[in-house]
N, C-alpha and C positions, 0 to 999 in steps of 0.2 A: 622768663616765664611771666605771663601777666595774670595776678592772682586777683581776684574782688572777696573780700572778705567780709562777712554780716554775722554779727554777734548781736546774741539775744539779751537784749539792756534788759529781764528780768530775771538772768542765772543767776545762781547764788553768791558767787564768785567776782559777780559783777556790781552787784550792787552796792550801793553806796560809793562807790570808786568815781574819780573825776573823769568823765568820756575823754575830754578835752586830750590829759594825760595819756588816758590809756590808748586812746588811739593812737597819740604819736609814740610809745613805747609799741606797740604792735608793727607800725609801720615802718618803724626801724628794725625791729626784728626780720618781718617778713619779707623787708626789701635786701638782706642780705643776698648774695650772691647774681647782683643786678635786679632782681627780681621787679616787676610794676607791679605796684598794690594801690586798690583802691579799698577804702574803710567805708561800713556802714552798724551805728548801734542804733536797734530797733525793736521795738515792743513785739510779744510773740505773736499776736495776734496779725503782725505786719509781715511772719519771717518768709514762708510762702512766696506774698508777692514782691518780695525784693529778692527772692531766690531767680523766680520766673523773670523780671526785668535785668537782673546781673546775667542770665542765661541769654539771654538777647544780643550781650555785647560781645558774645562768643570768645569768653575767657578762658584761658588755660587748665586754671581751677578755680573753685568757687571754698573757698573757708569758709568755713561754720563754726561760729562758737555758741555750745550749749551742751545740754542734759542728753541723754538716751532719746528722749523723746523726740526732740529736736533733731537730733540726727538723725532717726530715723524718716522726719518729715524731710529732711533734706536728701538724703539717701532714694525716696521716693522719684521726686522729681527728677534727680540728676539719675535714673536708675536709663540704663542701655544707650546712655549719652556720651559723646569724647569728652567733655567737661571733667574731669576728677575732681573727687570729694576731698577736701582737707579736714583734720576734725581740729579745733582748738577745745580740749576737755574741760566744761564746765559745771559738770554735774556731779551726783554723789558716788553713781557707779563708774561712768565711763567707760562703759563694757568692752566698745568697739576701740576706744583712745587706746587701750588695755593692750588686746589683741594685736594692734598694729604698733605697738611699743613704741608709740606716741608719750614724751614726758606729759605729768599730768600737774608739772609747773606751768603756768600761761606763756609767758615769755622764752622757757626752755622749750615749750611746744612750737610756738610759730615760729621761731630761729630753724629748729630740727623739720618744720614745714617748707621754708625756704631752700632745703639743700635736700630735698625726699627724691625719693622718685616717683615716676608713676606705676600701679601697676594693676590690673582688673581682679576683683575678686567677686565671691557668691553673697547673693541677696537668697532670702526663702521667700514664701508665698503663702498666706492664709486666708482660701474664700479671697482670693484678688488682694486681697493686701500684705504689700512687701514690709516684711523685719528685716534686721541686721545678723541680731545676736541671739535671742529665744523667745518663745512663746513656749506660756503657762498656764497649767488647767490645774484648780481643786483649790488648794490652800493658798499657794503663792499668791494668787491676785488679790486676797484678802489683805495681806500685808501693802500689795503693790497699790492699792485703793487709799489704803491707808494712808500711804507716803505723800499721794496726789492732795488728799484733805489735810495734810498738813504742810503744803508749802506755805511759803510767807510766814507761820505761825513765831511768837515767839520759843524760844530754846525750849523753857522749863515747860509749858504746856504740849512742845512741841513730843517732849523727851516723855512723858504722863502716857500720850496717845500711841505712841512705840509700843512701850510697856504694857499698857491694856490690849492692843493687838496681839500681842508675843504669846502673852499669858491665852488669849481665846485660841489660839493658832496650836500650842501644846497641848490644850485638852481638847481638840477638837477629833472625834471619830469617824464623821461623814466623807463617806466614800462614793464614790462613781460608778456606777455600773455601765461599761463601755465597752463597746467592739472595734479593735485596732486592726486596721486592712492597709498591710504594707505594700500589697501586690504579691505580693510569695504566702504570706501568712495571715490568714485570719481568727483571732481570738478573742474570746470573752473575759475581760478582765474585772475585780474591784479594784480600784484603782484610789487611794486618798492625793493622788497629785501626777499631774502627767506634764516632761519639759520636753518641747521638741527644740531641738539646739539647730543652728545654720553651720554646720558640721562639728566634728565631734569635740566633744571639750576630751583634754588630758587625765592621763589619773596619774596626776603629777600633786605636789605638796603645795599649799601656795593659799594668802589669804583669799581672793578669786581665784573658781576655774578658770581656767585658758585655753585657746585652740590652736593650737600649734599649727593648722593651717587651714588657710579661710578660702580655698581654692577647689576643693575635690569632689563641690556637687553633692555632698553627702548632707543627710540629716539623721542629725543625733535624737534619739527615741528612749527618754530616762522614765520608767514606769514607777510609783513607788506604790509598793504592797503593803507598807509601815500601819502598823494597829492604829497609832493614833500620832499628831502632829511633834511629840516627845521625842518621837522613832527619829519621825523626818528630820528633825533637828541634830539629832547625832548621826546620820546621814550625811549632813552638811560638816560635820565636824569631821567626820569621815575623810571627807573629799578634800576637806582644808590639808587633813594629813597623808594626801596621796591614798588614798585607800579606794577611792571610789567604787569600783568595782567589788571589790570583798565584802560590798554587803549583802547579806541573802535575801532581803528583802527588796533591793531594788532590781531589777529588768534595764538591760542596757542593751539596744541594738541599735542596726544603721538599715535607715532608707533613703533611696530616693525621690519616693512619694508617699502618703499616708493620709487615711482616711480614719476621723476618728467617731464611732457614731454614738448615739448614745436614744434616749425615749426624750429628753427633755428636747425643746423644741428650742433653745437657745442653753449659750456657755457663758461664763465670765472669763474673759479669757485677759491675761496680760501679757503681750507682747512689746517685747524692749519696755516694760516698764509700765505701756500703757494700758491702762485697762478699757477694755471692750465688752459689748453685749455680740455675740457673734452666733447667728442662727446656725444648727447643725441639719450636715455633718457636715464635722471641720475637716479641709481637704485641703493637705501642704503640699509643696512641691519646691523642689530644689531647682535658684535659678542661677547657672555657672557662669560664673564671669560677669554678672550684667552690671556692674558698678565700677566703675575705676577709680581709687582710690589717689592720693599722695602718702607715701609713708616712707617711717627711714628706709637705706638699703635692708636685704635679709642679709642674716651673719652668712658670711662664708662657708661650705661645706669645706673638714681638711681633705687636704691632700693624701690620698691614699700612698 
């Protein structure tokens, strides 16, 4: 397999580390199993066009190492291409690294990259631009904003701006007045946070949700009714303890498209992380298969 691999020399994980080193500890990894690897560490503002120039050389796959964000600018590009997406997880969440049970050690990743297979999964759609993992309306992206103005920051200021987000986010009561048009159903909702998932997360126990499968063209539609950001937060604790569903206050369905309108004339929306100004109505749509991935095998079903 001939892999071109381009990691983002500004992930957190990256920095400060000697290139020099880490590239030959990557190259040894991802050259297991004969594999051709070519390495590149490059500024993010560069990741794009050495996405577009390694896509040129019509490689097998193209590795990426980086953040949700990252991925998902990679994700784009390579989106309905034979090229498959490798992820090396270097961010906080790792949403997608998650999902495809990718280790979220560096070197236990690109080894586990080296022996994957290939296989196509769903991207989703927002107003023409593809996510991976979710898009978020209401509260979330206030936290999600938050995160972006504190990269780089030292720890202890970093930790200060957490905290003063957290605390607005639980007394916050400001709700959405929205009309959700899944194509079967249309309603008028108050809504203090609305997640549309790129199919459905689990209501399985676990410090992150999870999607047990990233293939069925489906999107996940989490409505939250919660008085105020307090709610939502025990909500997520909910979810943490497999419960997700047994709360009254959330709204859980599935579509394959969805419209979501509203009077204001733009959203804040953050998808995979990124926050956006995105004029309404916001109009998703599920797109099946259009990424090919690298990931381990899936577990074996048993034998009946």
């Amino acid at each position: 397999m001939r892999i071109h691999a381009i990691i983002n020399g500004r992930a957190g994980s990256v920095l400060g580390l000697d290139h020099t080193a880490l590239t030959g500890r990557l190259r040894a990894a991802l050259g297991e199993a004969g594999n051709q690897v070519e390495i590149e560490i490059v500024d993010p503002v560069d990741l794009n066009a050495a996405i577009a120039r390694a896509m040129k050389t019509d490689p097998d796959a193209i590795v990426v190492g980086g953040g949700d964000g990252t991925i998902r600018s990679a994700a784009t590009l390579l989106k309905d291409s034979e090229t498959a997406l490798g992820i090396l997880p270097l961010g906080t969440l790792n949403r997608l690294a998650r999902d495809l049970n990718i280790p979220l050690d560096l070197e236990q990743a690109a080894s586990a990259l080296a022996h994957a297979e290939m296989r196509k999964i769903d991207m989703a759609e927002l107003n023409g631009r593809p996510f991976t993992c979710n898009s978020l309306i209401g509260l979330p992206p206030i936290y999600s904003r938050q995160r972006q103005r504190q990269r780089g920051q030292p720890l202890i200021p970093r930790i200060r701006g957490y905290a003063s987000v957290l605390r607005h986010i639980a007394r916050s009561r400001r709700k959405l007045t929205i009309v959700v048009d899944d194509g079967i159903d249309r309603r008028k909702v108050r809504a203090l946070s609305i997640a549309v998932s790129n199919n459905l997360y689990a209501d399985a126990a676990g410090v992150m949700l999870k999607r047990p499968a990233l293939d069925r063209g489906e999107l996940g539609v989490f409505v939250s009714r919660h008085e105020n950001g307090f709610g939502l937060a025990v909500a997520f604790l909910r979810a943490m303890l497999g419960r997700l569903r047994s709360d009254p206050n959330l709204e859980v369905s599935v579509a394959h498209k969805l419209e979501i309108s509203t009077r204001k004339r733009a959203l804040r929306v953050s998808s995979d992380g990124e926050v956006e100004i995105i004029e309404t109505p916001l109009r998703y749509r599920s797109l099946p298969k259009s990424l090919k991935v690298l990931a381990p095998p899936l577990p074996q079903e048993p034998v009946a």
